[in-house]
C-alpha positions in Angstrom: 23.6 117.6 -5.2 27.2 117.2 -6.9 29.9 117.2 -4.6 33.7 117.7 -6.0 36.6 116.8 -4.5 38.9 119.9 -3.6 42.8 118.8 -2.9 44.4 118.4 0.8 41.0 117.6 2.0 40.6 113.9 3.0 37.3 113.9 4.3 35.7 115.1 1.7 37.4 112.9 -1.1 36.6 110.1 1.2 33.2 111.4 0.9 33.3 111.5 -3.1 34.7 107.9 -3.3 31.8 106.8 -1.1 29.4 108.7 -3.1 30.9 107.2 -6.6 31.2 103.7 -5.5 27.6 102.9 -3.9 24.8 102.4 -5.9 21.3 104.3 -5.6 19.7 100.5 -4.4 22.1 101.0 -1.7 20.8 105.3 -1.6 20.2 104.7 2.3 23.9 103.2 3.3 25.2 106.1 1.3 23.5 108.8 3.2 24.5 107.0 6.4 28.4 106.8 5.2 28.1 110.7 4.6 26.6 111.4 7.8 29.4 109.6 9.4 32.2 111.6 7.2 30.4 114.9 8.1 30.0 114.0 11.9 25.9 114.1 11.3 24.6 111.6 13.5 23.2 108.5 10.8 19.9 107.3 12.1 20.2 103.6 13.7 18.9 100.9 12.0 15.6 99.5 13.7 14.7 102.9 14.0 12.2 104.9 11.5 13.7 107.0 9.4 16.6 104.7 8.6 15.2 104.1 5.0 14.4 106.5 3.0 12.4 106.5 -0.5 10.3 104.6 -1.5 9.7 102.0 1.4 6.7 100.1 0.0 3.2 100.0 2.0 0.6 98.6 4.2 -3.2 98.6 4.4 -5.4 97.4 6.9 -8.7 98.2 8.7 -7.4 100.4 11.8 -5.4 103.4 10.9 -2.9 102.9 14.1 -1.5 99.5 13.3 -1.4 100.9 9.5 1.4 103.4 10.8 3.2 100.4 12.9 3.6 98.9 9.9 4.7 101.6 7.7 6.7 102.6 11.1 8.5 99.0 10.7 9.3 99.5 7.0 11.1 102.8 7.2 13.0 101.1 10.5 14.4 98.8 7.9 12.1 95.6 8.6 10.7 93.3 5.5 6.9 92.6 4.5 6.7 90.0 7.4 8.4 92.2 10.0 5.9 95.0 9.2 2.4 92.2 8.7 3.8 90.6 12.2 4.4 94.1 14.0 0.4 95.1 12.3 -1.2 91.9 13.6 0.4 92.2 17.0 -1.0 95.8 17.0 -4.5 95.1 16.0 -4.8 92.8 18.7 -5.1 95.8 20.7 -6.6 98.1 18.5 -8.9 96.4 16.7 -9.8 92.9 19.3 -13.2 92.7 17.9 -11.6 91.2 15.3 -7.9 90.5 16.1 -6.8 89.1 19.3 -3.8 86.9 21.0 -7.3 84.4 21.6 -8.0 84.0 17.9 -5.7 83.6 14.5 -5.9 83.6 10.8 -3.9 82.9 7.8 -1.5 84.6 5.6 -0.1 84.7 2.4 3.7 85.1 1.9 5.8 86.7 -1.3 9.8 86.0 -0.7 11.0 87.8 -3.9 14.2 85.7 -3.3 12.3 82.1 -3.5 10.2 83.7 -5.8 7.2 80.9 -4.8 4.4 81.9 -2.8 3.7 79.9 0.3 0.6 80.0 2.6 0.6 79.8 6.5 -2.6 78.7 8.0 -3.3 79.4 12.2 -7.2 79.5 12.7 -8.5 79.8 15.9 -8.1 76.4 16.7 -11.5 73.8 17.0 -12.0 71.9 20.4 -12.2 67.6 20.2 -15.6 68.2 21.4 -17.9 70.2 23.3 -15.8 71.1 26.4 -17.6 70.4 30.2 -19.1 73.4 31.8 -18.9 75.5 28.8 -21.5 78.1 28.1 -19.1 80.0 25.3 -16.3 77.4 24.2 -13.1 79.4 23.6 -11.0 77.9 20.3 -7.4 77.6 20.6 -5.4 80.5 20.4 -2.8 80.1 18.0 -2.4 84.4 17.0 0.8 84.5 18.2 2.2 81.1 17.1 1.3 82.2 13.6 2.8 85.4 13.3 5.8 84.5 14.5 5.7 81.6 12.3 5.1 84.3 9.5 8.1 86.4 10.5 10.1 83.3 10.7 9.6 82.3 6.9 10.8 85.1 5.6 14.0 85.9 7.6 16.6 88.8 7.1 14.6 91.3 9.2 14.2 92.9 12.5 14.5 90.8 15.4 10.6 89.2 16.3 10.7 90.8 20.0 11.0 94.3 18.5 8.0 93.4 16.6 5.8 93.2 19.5 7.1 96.4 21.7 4.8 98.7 19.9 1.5 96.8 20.5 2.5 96.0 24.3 3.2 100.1 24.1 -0.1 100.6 23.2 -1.4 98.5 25.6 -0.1 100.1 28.5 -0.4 103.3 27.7 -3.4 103.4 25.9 -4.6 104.2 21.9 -7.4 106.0 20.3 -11.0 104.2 19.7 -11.0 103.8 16.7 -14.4 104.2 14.6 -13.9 100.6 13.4 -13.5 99.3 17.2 -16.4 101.8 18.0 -18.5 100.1 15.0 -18.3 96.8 16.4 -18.6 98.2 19.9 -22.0 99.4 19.2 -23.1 96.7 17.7 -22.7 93.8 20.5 -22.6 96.9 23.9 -25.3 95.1 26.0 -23.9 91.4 25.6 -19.7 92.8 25.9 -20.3 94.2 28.8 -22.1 91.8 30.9 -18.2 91.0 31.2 -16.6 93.4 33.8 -13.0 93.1 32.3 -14.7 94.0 28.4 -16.6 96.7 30.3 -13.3 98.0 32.4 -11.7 98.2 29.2 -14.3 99.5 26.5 -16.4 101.5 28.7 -16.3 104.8 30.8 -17.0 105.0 34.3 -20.4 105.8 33.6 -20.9 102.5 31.3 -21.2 104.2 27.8 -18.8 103.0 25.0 -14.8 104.6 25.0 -16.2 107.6 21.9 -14.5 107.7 19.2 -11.0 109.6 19.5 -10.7 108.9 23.6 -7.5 106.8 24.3 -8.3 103.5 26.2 -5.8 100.8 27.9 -5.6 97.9 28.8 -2.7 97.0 31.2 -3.5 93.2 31.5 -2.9 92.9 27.9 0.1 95.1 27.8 1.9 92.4 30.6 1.0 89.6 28.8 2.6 90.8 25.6 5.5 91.7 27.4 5.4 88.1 28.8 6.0 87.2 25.2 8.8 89.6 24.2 10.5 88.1 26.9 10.5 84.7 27.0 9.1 84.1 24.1 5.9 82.6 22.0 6.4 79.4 22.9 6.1 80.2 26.8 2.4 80.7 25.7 2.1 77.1 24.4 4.3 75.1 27.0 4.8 77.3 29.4 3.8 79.5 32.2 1.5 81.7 30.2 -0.1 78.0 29.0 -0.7 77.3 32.5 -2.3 80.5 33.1 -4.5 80.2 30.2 -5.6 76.6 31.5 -6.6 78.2 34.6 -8.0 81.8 33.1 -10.4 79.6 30.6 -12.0 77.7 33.3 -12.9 81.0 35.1 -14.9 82.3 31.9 -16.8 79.3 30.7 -14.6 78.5 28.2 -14.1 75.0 28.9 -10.5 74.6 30.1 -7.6 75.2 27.2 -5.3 72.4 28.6 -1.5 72.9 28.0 -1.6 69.7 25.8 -4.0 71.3 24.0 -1.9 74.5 23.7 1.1 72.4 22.9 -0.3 70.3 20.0 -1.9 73.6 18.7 0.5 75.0 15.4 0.4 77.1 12.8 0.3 74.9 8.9 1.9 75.9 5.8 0.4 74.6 3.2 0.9 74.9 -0.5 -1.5 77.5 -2.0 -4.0 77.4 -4.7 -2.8 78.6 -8.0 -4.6 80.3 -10.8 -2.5 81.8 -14.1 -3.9 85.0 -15.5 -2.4 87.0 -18.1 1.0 87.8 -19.4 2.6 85.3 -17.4 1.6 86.5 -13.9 0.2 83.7 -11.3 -2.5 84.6 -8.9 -1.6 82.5 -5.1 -4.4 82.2 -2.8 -5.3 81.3 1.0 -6.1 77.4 0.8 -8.7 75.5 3.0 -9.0 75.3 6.1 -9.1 78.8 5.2 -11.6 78.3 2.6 -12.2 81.9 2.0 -9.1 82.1 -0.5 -10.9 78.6 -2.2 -13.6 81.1 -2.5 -11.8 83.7 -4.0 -10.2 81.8 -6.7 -13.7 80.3 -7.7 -15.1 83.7 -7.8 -11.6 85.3 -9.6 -12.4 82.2 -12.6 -16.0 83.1 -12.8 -14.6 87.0 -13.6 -11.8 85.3 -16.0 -14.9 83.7 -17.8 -16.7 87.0 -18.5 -19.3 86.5 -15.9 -21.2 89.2 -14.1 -20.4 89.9 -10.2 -24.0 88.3 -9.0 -22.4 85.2 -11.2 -18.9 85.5 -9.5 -20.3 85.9 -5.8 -22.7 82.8 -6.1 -19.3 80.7 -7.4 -18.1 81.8 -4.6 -19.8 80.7 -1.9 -20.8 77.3 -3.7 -17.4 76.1 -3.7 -16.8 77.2 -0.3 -19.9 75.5 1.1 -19.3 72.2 -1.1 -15.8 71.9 0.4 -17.6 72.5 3.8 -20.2 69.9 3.7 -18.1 67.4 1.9 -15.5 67.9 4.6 -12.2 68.4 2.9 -11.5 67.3 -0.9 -9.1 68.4 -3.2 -9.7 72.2 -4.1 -8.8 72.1 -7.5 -10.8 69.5 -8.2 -13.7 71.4 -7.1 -12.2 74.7 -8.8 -13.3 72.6 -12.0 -16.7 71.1 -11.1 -19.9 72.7 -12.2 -23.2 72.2 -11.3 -22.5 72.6 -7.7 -25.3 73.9 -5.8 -26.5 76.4 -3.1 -24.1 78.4 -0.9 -23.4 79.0 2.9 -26.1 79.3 4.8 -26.4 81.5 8.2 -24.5 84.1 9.3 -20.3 84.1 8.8 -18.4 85.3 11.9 -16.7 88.8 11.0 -12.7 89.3 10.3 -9.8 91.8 9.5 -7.8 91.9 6.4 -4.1 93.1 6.5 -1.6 93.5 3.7 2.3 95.0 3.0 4.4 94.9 0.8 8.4 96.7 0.6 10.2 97.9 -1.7 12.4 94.8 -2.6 8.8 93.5 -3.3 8.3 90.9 -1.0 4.4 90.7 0.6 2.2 89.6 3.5 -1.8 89.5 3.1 -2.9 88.2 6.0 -6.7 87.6 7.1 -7.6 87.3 11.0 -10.6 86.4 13.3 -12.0 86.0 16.4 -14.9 84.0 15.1 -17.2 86.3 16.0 -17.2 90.0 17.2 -15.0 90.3 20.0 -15.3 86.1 20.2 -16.6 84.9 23.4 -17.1 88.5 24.8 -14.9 87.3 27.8 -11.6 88.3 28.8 -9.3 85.6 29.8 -8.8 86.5 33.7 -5.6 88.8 34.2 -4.3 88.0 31.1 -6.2 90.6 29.0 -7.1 89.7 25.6 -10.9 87.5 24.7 -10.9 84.4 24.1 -12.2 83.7 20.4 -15.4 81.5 19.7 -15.0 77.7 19.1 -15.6 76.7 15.6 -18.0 74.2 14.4 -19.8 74.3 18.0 -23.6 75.5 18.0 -24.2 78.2 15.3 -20.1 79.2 15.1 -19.1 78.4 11.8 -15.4 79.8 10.6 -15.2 83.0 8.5 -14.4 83.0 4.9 -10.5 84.3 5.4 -9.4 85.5 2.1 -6.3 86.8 0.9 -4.1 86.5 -2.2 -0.9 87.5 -4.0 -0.1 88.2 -7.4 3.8 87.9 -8.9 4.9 87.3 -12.3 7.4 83.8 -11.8 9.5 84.8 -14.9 9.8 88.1 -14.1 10.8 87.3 -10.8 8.2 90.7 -9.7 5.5 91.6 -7.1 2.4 92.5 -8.7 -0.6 92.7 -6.6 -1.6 92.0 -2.9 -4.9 91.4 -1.6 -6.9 91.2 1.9 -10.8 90.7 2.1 -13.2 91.1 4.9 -17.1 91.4 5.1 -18.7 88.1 5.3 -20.1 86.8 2.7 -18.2 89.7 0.5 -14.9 88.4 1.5 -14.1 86.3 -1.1 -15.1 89.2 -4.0 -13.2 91.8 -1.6 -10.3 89.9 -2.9 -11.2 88.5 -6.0 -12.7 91.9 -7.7 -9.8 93.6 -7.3 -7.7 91.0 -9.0 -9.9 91.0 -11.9 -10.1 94.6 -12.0 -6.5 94.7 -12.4 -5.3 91.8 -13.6 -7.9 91.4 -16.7 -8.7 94.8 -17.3 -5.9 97.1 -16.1 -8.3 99.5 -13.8 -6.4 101.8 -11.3 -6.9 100.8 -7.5 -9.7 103.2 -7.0 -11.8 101.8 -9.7 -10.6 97.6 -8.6 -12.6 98.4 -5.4 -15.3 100.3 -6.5 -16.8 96.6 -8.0 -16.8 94.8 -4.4 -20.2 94.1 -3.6 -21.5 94.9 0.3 -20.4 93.8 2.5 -16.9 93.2 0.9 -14.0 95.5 2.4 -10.6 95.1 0.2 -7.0 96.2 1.2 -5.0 96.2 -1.7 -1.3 96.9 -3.2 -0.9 97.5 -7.0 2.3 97.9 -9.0 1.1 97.6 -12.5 4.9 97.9 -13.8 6.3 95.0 -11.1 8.1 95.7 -7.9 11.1 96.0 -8.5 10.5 97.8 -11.5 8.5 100.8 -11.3 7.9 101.9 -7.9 6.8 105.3 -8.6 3.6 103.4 -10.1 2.9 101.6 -6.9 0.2 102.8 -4.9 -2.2 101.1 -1.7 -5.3 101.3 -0.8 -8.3 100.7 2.0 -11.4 100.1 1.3 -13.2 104.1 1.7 -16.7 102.4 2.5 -14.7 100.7 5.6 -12.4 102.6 8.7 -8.6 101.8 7.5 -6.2 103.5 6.1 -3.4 102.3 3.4 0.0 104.4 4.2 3.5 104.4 2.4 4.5 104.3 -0.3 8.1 106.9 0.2 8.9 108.3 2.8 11.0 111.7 1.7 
């Protein structure tokens, strides 16, 4: 719309001049300056709706934290704001997989440091087999990561406005999702031999909450108002620490002592690097969270021309050396052939997240419980199951996988990716790349090649963010239950 100045009428020259002297990066201050001029009311920042355009985009594996997210984006917030605000909300709509009890690992694109960085919070291991334990609970450390996430890549929202709409939910309930009713199904009779799973998950008459039906869970909703207001570390040092001390020895558990809470916190480690083509750089998840190991292994086998079968098996023998030879240096074992066998027994189930904005910074995040719905136990009045202790009778950690692609020259976002599935994990994320990266599919097509029971969440921008947004485009997995939302919001 071209506006022209008319004489003895200051407002709207002072319109013209603001209109002339901003810059279309800056489209959303200008339509906020003109609001103001016109008496329109400008909407707030923190609020959604503030930006406008193109605002980036998120997918993960339940559809209502997708539109937190994308929520958090349009309020103004980064890639971390929007991952941390996601994670919070999956621990109450998705805490088969996602829960204040379990963790993850993420990893983070600043555009500004323009060097990828991993953060590492798995459900923490116990010393040893804890006394009077007939499901050892790990460590939580959810909550210490994500903050630690948001914290790394400042300039957003503040962190307690991150967790109102997950303690939101909480109280006042959210729909079942088919991906919590999936997993639902899948462990009923052993879930809810717990009355607090069953008071939450199931009707009065002890079926499964059906798909659509809004369920709540109070319990959760205070203790995540707890954290809003006095904070993470309260759950580490404080009074929530002391509750959980008390609430694991209820459950079997083995008591979480707060010096065990204490010492518990999130790593960032340096990730592992593989160069692709052009110039672009491919960051992955390191061990502990050897699912990104995985994927790197498996992206090289694809770099190398070999079939998926090929890829897969590289995979998970690289994962499973570094497990047995616990530890080593992971590209050393990148480079060593011959290595045989893979993982054997079943891999506990997780969630993959991932966002990027428009200034094309990203978060691609992996989380567990260590198994579906962990322990099956909700910690006492507190609301949220405990996750399964690794390393302790047949738990074994998941294969968490997750990567980011950038161009270092370029200074440019190029691809985000989240796996889940198992044993698929690793080519959930690693397919994709290749797809892209190598042979310049569209998204579509880059998950199409995931083998069962792989599930990808991917973000594309095959012209570089910033660059070419219109080009940009997200997507979940169809075979799985998310949704990918964004890109512009109009």
């Amino acid at each position: 719309m071209k506006i022209t100045a008319r004489p003895h009428k200051q407002p709207i020259r002072l319109l013209a001049l603001l209109l002339g002297g901003l810059t279309l990066a800056g489209c959303e201050a200008t339509r906020n300056a003109t609001n103001a001029v016109l008496g329109a009311p400008a909407v707030p920042s923190g609020t959604p709706g503030f930006v406008r355009g193109f605002l980036g985009g998120v997918a993960t594996e339940e559809p209502v934290a997708a539109a937190v997210a994308r929520d958090i984006l349009s309020a103004g917030g980064n890639a971390a704001d929007a991952a941390v605000a996601a994670g919070f909300a999956l621990t109450v709509t998705l805490p088969s997989r996602v829960g204040l009890g379990g963790g993850g690992a993420c990893i983070l694109y600043d555009a500004r440091r323009n060097d990828p960085e991993a953060l590492v919070f798995l459900p923490g291991p116990r010393s040893g087999i804890p006394p009077n334990a007939d499901r050892p609970a790990a460590l939580p450390l959810m909550a210490r990561g994500l903050f630690a996430v948001q914290a790394r890549m400042p300039r957003g929202r503040p962190f307690e406005e991150l967790i109102a709409p997950a303690e939101q939910l909480a109280r006042f309930g959210t729909p079942m999702s088919r991906a919590l009713y999936n997993d639902l199904i899948a462990v009923q009779a052993p879930l809810f031999a717990d009355p607090q799973a069953r008071a939450v998950f199931a009707t009065p008459d002890g079926r499964p909450v059906q798909v659509g039906d809004r369920f709540q869970n109070p319990p959760l909703g205070g203790t995540l108002t707890a954290l809003r207001v006095a904070g993470v570390g309260d759950l580490h040092q404080g009074a929530l620490a002391r509750r959980i001390e008390e609430a694991s020895g209820q459950i079997g558990a083995g008591t979480i002592s707060v010096a065990e809470m204490r010492a518990a916190l999130p790593q960032v480690v340096r990730p592992i690097f593989v160069d692709t083509r052009a110039g672009d750089r491919i960051a992955f998840l390191p061990p502990p969270a050897d699912g990104g190991l995985a994927a790197a292994a498996a992206f090289q086998a694809l770099q190398a021309n070999q079939r998926l079968e090929e890829a897969q098996a590289r995979a998970l023998a690289v994962a499973a050396a570094w497990r047995q030879r616990g530890g080593g240096d992971p590209q050393a074992l990148l480079a060593e052939a011959g290595l045989p066998g893979g993982l054997a027994g079943d891999l506990p189930a997780s969630a993959g997240l991932m966002v990027f904005d428009r200034e094309g910074n990203a978060v691609s995040c992996a989380f567990t419980m260590n198994n579906l719905f962990g322990t099956g136990r909700i910690a006492p009045g507190m609301g949220f199951l405990m996750a399964a202790a690794p390393h302790i009778g047949r738990v074994q950690p998941p294969l968490l996988a997750a990567a980011v692609a950038w161009n270092p020259n370029l200074r440019a976002f190029r691809m985000a990716a989240a796996g889940s599935g198992q044993d698929g994990a690793a080519m959930a994320v690693a397919g994709p790349l290749a797809a892209q990266l190598l042979r310049n599919a569209n998204a579509e097509a880059s998950v199409q090649i995931v083998p069962e029971p792989g599930r990808s969440q991917i973000g594309v921008c095959p012209r570089y963010l910033p660059g070419w947004p219109a080009l940009c485009s997200t997507l979940s997995d169809p075979r799985g239950a998310g949704v990918a939302m964004g890109a512009t919001d109009r």
